[in-house]
C-alpha positions, 0 to 999 in steps of 0.5 A: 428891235435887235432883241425881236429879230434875235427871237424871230431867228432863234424861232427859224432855226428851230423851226428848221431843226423841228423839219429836220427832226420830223424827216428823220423820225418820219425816215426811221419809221419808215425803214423800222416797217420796211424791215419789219415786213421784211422780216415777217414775209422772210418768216412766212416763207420759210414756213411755207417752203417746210410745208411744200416740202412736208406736203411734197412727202405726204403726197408721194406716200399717199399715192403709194398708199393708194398705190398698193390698195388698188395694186397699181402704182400708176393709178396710186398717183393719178388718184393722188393727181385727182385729188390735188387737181381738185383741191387745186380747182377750190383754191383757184376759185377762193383765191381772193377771199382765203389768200389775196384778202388775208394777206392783203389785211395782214400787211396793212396791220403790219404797216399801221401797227403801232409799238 
């Protein structure tokens, strides 16, 4: 009788040791994704700042390109307006399908990736 009762604490703590384990495992998975994230999101918005600010130049030299076809500045850069206003126009009405959609799928692959 002692004997099973040693057998049935020993199976209890680690039972016990086994649902300790499994919530740290389950914890660092959790932090290893969060920080993987983290740093993919850090990534894309650094590229995303240095594309602003190369298509910020790109734009300005377009509108003193067009500036000094039509021999008018002003109208250089409301042509360029135009141009951004309609593209513009095309992102808002595709948000979902070239923005919300792919961002949406690339987190859930980054989240259920396995290493």
């Amino acid at each position: 009788m002692n004997e099973s009762a040693n057998h049935i604490e020993q199976l209890l703590e680690s039972a016990a040791q086994y649902g300790k384990t499994s919530a740290e495992l389950v914890k660092l998975k959790a932090v290893d994704k969060t920080a993987e994230l983290l740093a993919s999101s850090t990534k894309i918005l650094f590229l995303i700042i240095l594309f602003a600010v190369s298509f910020l130049f790109c734009a300005v030299g377009l509108a003193f390109f067009l500036g000094t076809l039509f021999s008018s500045n002003a109208m250089g850069f409301v042509l360029t307006g135009l141009i951004f206003g309609i593209l513009g126009i095309l992102v808002y009405n595709n948000r979902n399908h070239w923005i919300k959609w792919p961002v949406r799928n690339a987190v859930i692959s980054q989240i259920l990736k396995n290493n």
